[in-house]
C-alpha positions in Angstrom: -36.9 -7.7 -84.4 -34.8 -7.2 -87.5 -31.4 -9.4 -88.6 -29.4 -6.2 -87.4 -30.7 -5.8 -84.0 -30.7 -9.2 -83.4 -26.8 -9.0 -83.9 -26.5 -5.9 -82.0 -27.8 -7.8 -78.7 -25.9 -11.0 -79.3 -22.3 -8.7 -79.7 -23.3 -6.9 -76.9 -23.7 -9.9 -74.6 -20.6 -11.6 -76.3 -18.6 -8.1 -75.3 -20.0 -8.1 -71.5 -19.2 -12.0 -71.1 -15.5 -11.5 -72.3 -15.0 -8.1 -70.6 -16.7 -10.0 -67.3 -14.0 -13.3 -67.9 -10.9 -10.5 -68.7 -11.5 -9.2 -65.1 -12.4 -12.2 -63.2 -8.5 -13.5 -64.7 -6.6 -10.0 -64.6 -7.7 -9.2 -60.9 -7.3 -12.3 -60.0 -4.3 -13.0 -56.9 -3.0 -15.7 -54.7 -2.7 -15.9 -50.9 -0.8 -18.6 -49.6 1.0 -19.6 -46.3 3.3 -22.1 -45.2 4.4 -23.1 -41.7 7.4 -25.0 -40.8 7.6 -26.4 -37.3 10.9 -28.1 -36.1 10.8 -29.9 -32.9 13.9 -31.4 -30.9 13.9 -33.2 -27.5 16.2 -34.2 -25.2 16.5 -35.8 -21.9 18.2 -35.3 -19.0 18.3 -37.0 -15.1 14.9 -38.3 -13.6 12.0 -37.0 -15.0 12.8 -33.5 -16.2 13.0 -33.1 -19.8 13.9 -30.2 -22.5 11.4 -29.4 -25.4 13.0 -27.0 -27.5 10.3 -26.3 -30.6 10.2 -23.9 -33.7 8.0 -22.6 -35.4 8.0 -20.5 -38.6 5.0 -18.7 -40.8 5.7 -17.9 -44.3 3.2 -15.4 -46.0 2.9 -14.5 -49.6 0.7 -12.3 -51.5 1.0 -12.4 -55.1 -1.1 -10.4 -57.8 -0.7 -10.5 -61.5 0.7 -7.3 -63.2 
């Protein structure tokens, strides 16, 4: 192999491995959730009580533009 094919190859790899990294990073997004319970009790005569519980589920999607 010459000097200029051997540079050929190692651009071309170079050029894959950077175009490979620029879409892992400008595809790339972020999923997350968050829940928020909120519980409150309170009793009342004898053995009977009240529960009264919450609950709340956040979703976001985000993708970079």
């Amino acid at each position: 192999m010459s000097k200029q094919q051997i540079i050929k190859i190692v651009i071309s790899v170079l050029i894959a491995a950077l175009t490979a990294l620029g879409a892992a990073f400008g595809l790339s997004s972020c999923n997350v959730t968050r829940t928020v319970t909120t519980r409150s009790e309170a009793w009342q005569k004898g053995d009977t009580s009240v529960v009264i519980q919450t609950k709340t589920i956040e979703s976001y999607d985000g993708t970079r533009k």
